[in-house]
C-alpha positions as CSV (number, residue, x, y, z in Angstrom):
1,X,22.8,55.9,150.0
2,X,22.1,58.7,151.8
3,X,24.9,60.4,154.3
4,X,24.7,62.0,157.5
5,X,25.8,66.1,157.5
6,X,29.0,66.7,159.0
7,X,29.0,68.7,162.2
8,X,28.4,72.2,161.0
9,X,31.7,73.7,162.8
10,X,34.7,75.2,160.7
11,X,38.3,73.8,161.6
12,X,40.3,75.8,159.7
13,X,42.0,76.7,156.7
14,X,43.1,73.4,154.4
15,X,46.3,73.3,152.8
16,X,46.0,70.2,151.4
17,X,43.3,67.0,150.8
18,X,44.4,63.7,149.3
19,X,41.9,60.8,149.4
20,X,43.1,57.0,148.2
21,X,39.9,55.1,146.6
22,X,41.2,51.8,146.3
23,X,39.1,49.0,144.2
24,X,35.7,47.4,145.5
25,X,35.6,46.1,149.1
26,X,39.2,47.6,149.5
27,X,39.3,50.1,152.9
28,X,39.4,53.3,151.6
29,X,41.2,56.5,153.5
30,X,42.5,59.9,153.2
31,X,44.3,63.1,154.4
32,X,43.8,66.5,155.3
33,X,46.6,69.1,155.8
34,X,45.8,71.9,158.0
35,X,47.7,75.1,157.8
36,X,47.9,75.7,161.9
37,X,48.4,72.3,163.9
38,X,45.4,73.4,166.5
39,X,43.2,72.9,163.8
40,X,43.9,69.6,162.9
41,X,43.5,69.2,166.6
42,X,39.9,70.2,166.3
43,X,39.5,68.7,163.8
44,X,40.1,65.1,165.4
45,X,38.6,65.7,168.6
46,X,35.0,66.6,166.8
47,X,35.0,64.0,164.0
48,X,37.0,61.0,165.5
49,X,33.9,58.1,165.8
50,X,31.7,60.6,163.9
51,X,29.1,58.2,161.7
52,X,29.4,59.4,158.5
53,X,27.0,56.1,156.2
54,X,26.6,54.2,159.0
55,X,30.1,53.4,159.8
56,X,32.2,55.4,162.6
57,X,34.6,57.7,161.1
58,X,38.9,57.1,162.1
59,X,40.2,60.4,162.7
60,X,43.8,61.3,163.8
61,X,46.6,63.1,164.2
62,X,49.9,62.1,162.1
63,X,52.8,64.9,161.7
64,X,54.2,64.4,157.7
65,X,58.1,64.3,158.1
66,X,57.9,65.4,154.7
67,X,56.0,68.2,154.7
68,X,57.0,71.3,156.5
69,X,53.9,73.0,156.0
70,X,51.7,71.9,159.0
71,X,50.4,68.9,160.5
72,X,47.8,66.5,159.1
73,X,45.0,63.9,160.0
């Protein structure tokens, strides 16, 4: 399979990355913690629908109530 690049633009420094790869034909998903909040913004406005292998990519913002360190997506 063969996968498209992702836009070439930086959105900032990561704090954190946490992906959940469930069994076969299970949805799978993940997180990215930014370190400033406007860069998570970025983030969603470039790469939400984004087809990454064929399929268009779910991007948003959620704020962690349990971490403090920045918001995520």
């Amino acid at each position: 399979m063969q996968l498209s690049p992702l836009p070439a633009r930086p959105f900032g420094k990561i704090r954190n990355i946490t992906l959940k790869i469930p069994g076969p034909g299970l949805p799978r998903s993940g997180s990215i913690t930014f370190r400033e909040g406007e860069d998570a913004k970025k983030a969603v406005e470039h790469l939400n629908g984004f087809e990454l292998a064929g399929r268009a990519m779910k991007v948003t913002e959620e704020l962690d109530q349990n971490e403090a360190a920045g918001p995520s997506l």
